[in-house]
N, C-alpha and C positions, 0 to 999 in steps of 0.2 A: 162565838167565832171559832171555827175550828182551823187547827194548823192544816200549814201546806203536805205536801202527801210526802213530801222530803222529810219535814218533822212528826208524821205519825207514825208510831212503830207498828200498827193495824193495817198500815197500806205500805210502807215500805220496811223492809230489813231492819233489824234492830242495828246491826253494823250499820247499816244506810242514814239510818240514823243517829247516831249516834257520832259519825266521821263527819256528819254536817253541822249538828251541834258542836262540836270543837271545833270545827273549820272557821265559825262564827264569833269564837273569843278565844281562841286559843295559837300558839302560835304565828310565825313573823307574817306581817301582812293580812291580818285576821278581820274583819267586818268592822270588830266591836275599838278597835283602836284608831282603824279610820277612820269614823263617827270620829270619836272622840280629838284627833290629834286637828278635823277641822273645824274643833269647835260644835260639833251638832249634840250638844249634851244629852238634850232632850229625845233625841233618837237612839242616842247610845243607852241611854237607861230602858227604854221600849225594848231595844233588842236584850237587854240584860234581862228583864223584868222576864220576856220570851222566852228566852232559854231557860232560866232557870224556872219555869210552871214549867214548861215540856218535858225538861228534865225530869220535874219529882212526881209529876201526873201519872194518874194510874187510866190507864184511856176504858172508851169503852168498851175494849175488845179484850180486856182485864193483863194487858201488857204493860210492862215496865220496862226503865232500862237498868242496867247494870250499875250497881250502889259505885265502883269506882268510875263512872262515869259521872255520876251526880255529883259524887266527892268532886273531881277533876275538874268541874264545869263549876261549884259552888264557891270551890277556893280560891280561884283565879280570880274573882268581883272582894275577898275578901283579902285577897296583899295589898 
């Protein structure tokens, strides 16, 4: 299954990416705490599981993102 064109640094900006991926668990009001504060566990872990492949994935277009981005996004699942 391939990410949406927001999560692929091959078809959008790595910024582009990157400012969606933190928008997604990071910060007040973020995807990943909504999930979780109603209760959708099982959703919130899908979307964790997502962010953090996209994050450390090397695509096919041999793009990465930026290590303090990975950092940034990996930390925050582990406080």
């Amino acid at each position: 299954m391939k990410p949406s064109s927001e999560l692929d640094p091959c078809l959008s900006s790595k910024e582009k990416v990157t400012k969606r991926l933190k928008s997604l668990v990071l910060g007040e009001g973020n995807r990943l705490n909504e999930l979780l504060r109603r209760g959708y566990i099982n959703e919130a872990a899908q979307l964790a599981m997502t962010v953090l492949k996209t994050a450390n994935a090397k695509t096919d277009c041999g793009e990465t993102l930026n290590q303090l981005v990975k950092t940034l996004v990996s930390v925050d699942f582990h406080e």
